[in-house]
C-alpha positions as CSV (number, residue, x, y, z in Angstrom):
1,X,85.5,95.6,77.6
2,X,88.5,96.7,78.9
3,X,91.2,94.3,80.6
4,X,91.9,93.8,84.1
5,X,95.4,95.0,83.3
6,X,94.4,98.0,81.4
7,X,92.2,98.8,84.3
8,X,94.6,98.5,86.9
9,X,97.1,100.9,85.0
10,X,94.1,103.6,85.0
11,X,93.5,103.2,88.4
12,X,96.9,103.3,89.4
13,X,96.9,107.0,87.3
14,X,93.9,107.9,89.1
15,X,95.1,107.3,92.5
16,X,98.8,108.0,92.3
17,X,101.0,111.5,92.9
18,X,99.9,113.0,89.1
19,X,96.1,113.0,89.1
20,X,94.3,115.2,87.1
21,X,93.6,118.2,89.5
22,X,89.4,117.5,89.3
23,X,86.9,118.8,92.6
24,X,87.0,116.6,94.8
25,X,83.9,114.1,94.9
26,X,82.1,114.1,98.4
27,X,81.4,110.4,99.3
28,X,80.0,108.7,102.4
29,X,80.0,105.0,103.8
30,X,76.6,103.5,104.8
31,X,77.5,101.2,108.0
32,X,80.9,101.0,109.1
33,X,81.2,98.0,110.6
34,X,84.1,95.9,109.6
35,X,84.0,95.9,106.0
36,X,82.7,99.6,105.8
37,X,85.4,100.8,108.5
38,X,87.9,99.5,105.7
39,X,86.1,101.9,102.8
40,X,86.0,104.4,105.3
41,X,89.6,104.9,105.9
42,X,90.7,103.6,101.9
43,X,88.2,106.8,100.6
44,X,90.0,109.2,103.5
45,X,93.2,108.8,101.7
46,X,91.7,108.6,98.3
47,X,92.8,111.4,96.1
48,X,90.0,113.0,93.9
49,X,87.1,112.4,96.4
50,X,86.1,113.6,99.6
51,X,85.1,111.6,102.7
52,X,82.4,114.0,104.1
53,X,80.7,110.9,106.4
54,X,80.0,107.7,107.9
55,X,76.1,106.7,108.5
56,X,75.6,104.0,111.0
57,X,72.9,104.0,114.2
58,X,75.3,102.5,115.7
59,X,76.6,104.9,118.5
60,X,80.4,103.0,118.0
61,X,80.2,104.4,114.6
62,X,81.0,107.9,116.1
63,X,84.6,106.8,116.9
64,X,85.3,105.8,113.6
65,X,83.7,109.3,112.4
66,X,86.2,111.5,114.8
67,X,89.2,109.2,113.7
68,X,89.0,110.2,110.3
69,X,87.5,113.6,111.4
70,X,84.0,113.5,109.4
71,X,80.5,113.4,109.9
72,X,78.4,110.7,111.8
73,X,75.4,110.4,111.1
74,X,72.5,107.6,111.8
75,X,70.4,107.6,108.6
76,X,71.1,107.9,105.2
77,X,68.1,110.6,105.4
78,X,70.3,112.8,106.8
79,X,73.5,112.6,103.9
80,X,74.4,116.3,103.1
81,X,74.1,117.6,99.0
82,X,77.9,117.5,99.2
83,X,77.9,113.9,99.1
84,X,77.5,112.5,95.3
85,X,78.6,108.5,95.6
86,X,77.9,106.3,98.4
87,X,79.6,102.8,99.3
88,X,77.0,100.2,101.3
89,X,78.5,97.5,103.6
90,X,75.7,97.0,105.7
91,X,74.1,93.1,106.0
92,X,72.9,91.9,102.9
93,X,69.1,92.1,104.4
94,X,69.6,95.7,103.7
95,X,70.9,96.4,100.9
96,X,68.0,96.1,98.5
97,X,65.8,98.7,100.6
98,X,69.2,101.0,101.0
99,X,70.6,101.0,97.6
100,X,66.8,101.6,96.2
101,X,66.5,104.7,98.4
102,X,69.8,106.2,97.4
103,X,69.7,105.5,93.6
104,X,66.2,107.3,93.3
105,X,67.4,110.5,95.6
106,X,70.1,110.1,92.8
107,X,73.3,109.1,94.6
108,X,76.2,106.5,92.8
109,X,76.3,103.4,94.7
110,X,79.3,101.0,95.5
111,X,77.2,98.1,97.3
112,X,79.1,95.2,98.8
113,X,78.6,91.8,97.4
114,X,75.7,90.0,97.3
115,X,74.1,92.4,95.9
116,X,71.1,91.2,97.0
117,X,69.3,88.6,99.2
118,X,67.2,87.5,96.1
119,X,67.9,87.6,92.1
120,X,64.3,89.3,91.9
121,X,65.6,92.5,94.2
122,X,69.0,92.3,91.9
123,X,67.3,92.5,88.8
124,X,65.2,95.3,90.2
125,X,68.2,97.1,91.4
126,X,69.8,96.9,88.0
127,X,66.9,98.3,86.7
128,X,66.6,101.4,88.9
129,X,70.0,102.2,88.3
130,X,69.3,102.7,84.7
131,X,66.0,104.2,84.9
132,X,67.7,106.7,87.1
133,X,70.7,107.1,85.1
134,X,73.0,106.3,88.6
135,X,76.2,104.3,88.8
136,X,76.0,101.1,90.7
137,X,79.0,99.0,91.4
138,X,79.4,95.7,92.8
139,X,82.3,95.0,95.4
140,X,83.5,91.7,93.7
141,X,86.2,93.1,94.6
142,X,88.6,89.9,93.4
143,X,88.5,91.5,89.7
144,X,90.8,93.8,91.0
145,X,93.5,91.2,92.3
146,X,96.9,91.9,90.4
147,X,96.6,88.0,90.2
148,X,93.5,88.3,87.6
149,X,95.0,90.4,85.2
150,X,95.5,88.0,83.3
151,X,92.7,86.2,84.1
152,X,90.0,87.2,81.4
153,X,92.3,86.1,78.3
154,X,93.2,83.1,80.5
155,X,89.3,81.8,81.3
156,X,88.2,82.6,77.9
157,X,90.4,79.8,76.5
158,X,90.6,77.7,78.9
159,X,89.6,73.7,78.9
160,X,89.4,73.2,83.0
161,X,89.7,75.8,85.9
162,X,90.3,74.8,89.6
163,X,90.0,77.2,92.0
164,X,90.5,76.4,96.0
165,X,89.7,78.9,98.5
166,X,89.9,78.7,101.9
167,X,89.8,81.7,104.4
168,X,88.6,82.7,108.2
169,X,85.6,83.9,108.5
170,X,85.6,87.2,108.8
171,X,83.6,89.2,111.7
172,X,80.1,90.3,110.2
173,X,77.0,91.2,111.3
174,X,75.4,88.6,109.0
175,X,75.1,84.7,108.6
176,X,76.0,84.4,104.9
177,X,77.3,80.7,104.0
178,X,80.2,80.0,102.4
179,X,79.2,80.0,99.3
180,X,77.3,83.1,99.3
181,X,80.4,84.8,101.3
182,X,82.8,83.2,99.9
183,X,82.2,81.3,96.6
184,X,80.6,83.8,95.2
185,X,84.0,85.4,94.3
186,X,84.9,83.3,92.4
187,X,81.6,82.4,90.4
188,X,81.3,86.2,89.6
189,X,85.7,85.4,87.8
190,X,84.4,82.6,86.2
191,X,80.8,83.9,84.9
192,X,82.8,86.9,83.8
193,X,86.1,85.2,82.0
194,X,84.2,81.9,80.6
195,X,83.3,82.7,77.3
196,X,80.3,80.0,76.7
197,X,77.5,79.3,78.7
198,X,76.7,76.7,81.8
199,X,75.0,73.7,80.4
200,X,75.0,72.0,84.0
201,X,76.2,71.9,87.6
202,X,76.8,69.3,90.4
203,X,77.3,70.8,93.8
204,X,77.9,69.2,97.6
205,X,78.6,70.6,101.1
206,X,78.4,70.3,104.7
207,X,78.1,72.7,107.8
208,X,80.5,72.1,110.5
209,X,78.1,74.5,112.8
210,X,79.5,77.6,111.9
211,X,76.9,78.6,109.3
212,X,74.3,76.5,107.0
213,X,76.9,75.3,104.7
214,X,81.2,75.9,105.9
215,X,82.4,73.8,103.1
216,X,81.2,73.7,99.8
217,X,82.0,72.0,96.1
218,X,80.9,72.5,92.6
219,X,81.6,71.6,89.3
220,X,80.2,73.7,86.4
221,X,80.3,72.5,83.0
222,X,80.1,75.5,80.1
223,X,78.9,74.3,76.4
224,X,82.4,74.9,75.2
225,X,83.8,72.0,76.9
226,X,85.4,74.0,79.9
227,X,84.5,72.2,83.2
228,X,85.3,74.3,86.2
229,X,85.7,73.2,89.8
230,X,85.1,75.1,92.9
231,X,86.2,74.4,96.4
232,X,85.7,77.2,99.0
233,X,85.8,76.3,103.4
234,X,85.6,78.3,106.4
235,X,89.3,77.7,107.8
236,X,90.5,78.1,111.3
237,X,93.5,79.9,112.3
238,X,95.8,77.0,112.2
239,X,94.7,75.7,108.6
240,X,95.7,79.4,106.9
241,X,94.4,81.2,103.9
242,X,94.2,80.0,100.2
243,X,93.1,81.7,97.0
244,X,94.4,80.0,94.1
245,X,93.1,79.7,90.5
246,X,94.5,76.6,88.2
247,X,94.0,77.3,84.7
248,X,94.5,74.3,82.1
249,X,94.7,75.2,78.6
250,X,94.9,73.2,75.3
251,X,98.4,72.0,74.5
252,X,99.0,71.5,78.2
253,X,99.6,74.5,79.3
254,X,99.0,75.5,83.0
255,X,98.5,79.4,84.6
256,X,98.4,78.9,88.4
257,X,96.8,82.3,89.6
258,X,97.7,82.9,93.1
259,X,95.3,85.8,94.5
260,X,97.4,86.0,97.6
261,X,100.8,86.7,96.7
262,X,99.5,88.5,93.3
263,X,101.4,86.3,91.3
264,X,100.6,83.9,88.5
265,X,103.2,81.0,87.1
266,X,102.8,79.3,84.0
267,X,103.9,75.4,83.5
268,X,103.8,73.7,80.0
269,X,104.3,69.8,78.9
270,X,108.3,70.5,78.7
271,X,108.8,72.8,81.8
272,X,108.5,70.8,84.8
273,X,106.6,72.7,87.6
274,X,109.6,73.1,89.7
275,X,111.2,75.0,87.1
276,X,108.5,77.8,87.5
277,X,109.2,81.2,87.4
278,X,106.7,84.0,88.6
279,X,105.4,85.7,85.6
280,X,105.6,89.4,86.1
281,X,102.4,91.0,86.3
282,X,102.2,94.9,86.5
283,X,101.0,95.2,90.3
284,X,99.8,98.7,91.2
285,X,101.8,100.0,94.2
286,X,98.1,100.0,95.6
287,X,95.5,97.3,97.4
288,X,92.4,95.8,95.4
289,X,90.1,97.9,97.5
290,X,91.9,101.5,96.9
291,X,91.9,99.9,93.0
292,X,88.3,99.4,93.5
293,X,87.0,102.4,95.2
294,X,89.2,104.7,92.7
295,X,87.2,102.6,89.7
296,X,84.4,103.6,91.2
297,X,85.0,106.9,92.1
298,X,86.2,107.1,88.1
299,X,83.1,106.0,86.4
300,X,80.9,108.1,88.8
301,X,82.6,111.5,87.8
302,X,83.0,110.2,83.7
303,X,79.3,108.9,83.5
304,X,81.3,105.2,82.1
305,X,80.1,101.9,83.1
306,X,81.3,100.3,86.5
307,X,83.8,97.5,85.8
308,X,81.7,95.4,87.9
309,X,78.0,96.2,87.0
310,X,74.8,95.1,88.6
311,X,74.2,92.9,86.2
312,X,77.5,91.0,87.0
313,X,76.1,91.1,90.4
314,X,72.8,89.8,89.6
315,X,74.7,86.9,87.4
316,X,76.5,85.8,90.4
317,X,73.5,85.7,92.7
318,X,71.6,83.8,91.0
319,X,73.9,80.8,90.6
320,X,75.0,81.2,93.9
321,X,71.4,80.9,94.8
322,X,71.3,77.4,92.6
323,X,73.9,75.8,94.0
324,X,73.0,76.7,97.5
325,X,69.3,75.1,97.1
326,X,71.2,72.0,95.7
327,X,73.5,72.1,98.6
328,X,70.5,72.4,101.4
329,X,68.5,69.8,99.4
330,X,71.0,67.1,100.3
331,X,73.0,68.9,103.1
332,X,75.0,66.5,105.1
């Protein structure tokens, strides 16, 4: 499979001044609220597709349509034959009857994360999509982060992982908990980088009244030895944002992977930590969701595999769902 880096290069080519001079690729965002406002206005800019329009019932949705001076329309009955890929950001109660219409009228799909309310509707959405020979992508959109391109080589040798990450929650038309919102980030990094299995899993939260669970903790243990701990809270606006990944491998060495600043610095037994240097990493002159709309918009027109594929999705689900059932079983 190829690396985060390798990808990010490619989609840097894809989206950047010298790209190959291919028709455009009509697209179209299903509910543009404030997540699918964002794809909205990313695929207007996007070179090599086409942004022919928005689909929402939602009369508001019309402004967002005339801003970027394309269609509005209320159903996804109504999408044109121009439009060949499709990006869903509507509530996660939808997305299973939405992405399962547009995969079998043969449309590509980008569909927000969770892919699913259940893992039974995620396995049968990775099944339609290869029955019907359609892409579908999963907007974990973190493996994009300049931060994680170094991540896969990193988590696949690695004897602990910490990651903390804390954030506001952002305006949605859902109540997803933290760890389905939030955690789920980072169990889809470590699902994918870990190279062994979970053997077991100890998990704990609390709701501080803003959904079912605001703060949530987990440690995973993988039958290589690598024991991984999660941390991921609803912040306020005083407490700020954190996304960072601590990578401990044998010997001593450290990675700390900082997904906010896109940086990653290494520590070992002789360097002490305030002798750190930023590693370079090769950040494309580009944000993760450009770099993750243009990978989609490349493995729809090249028939290849999304980088994030259903199956990641339905990976990622499905713990989730675990450790939120052990969570609500002894929620305090």
């Amino acid at each position: 499979m190829r690396s985060a880096m390798k990808l990010a290069t490619e989609n840097a080519a894809i989206v950047g001044p010298s790209y190959s001079p291919l028709p455009r690729m009509g697209t179209a965002v299903v509910g543009v609220g404030y997540f699918g406002s964002l794809h909205a206005q990313c695929y207007s800019r996007l070179p090599g597709c086409k942004l022919i329009a928005v689909v929402d019932p939602d009369p508001a949705a019309q402004s967002v349509a005339q801003r970027l001076g394309v269609s509005w329309l209320r159903d996804i009955d109504e999408l044109p034959h121009s439009v060949q890929t499709v990006s869903v950001a509507t509530p996660v109660g939808t997305h299973y009857a939405l992405t399962k219409s547009l995969l079998k009228r043969g449309f590509d799909v980008l569909l927000e994360k969770p892919i699913a309310e259940t893992p039974e509707q995620a396995k049968e959405l990775c099944m339609l999509a290869a029955t019907n020979r359609r892409i579908l992508q999963i907007g974990h959109i973190e493996r994009f982060n300049p931060a994680f391109s170094l991540g896969p080589s990193l988590l696949s040798r690695a004897q602990a992982i910490d990651m903390a990450r804390t954030t506001q929650r952002p305006p949605r038309g859902d109540q997803l908990n933290v760890v389905m919102d939030l955690m789920i980030h980072d169990l889809d990094l470590i699902l994918y980088g870990v190279a062994s299995v979970i053997t077991g899993f100890h998990a704990e939260g609390h709701s501080r009244g803003i959904t079912a669970i605001d703060d949530a903790c987990v440690e995973l243990r993988f039958g290589n030895g690598c024991v991984v701990r999660l941390n991921s809270h609803w912040g306020g606006a005083a407490s700020g944002n954190d996304r960072c990944m601590l990578v401990r491998l044998e010997g001593g060495e450290t990675w700390a992977l900082d997904f906010l600043r896109r940086t990653a610095y290494r520590t070992t037994p002789t360097q002490p930590h305030d002798q750190d240097l930023p590693t370079q990493i090769s950040s494309p002159p580009h944000d993760s969701l450009s770099l993750q709309l243009a990978s989609f918009i490349h493995a729809s027109r090249h028939r290849t595999a999304p980088q994030v594929t259903p199956e990641h999705g339905h990976a990622a689900l499905d713990l989730a769902q675990k450790i939120q059932a052990q969570i609500l079983g002894g929620v305090s």
